[in-house]
N, C-alpha and C positions, 0 to 999 in steps of 0.2 A: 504494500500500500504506500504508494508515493508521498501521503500527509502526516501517517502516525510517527514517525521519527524527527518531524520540521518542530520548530521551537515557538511559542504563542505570536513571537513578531516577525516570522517570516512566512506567514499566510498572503495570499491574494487577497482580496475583499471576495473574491468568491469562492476560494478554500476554507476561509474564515465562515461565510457562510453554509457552505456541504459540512463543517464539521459539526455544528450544532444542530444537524439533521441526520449525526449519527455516522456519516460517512468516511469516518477515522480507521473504522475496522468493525467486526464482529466476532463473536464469539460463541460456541453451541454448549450449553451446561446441560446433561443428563443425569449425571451422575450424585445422590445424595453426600451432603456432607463435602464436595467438591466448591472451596470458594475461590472465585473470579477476584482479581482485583488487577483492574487498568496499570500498569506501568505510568501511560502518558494518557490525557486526560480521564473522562468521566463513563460511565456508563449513563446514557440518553435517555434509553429506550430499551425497552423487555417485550417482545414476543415470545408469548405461549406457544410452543409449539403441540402440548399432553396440558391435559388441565395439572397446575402445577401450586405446590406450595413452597413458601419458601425460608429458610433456617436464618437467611441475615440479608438486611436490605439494607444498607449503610449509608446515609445523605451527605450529601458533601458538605453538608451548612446546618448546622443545628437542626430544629424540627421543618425544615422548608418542602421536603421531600415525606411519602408515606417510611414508615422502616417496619419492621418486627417489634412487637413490646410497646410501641409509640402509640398515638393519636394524628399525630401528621403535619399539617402545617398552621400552626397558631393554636394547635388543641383544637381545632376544628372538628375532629371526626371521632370515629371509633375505635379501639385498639387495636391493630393488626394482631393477629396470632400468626405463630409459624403453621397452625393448621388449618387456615384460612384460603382456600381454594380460588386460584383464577381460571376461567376457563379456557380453552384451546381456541386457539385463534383470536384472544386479547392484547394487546396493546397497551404496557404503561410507558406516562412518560417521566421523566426528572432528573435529579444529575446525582450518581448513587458513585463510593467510592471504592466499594465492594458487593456482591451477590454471589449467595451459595441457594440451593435447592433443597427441602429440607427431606422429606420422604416421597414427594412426589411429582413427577410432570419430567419436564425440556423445555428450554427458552433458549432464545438467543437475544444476546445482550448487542446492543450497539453501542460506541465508543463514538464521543462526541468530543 
């Protein structure tokens, strides 16, 4: 991937932009208790590939992002559990600094 090894100030204005749409790389996690963590930036985006739960969803920024154990952003919502089900062929988005799987699913992570 031509962008994941460039440094935050040597982006185009349109690399700069494909990154934050995830376009840095991706990643496939199936494997339980297997955690992800970006080298160089963030994880974007999580596609479900198996309805999936997940053991550690880590935000890059205090409560700005959903995580595991949390409520979300501002205390706004409910508390994720690790046994809280997403379904296949869902979609999150936010800027996480690690994700692992906890007993069940596939996702693939995007790097922003």
């Amino acid at each position: 991937n031509k962008m994941a090894g460039k440094g935050l100030r040597s982006y185009t204005v349109q690399e700069a932009q494909n990154a934050t749409m995830g376009q840095a790389g991706s990643v496939y996690l199936d494997t339980d208790g297997t955690t992800f963590t970006p080298t160089s930036g963030v994880v974007v985006a999580i596609t479900m590939v198996q309805e999936t739960d997940f053991d550690t969803l880590t935000p890059e920024s205090g409560t700005e992002c959903i995580e595991v154990g949390s409520t979300g952003y501002e205390s706004g919502g409910d508390t994720l559990a690790n046994t809280d089900l997403f379904p296949s062929g869902m979609t999150i988005y936010g800027r996480w600094t690690s994700v692992s799987i906890n007993t069940n699913g596939a996702c693939i992570c995007y790097i922003g």
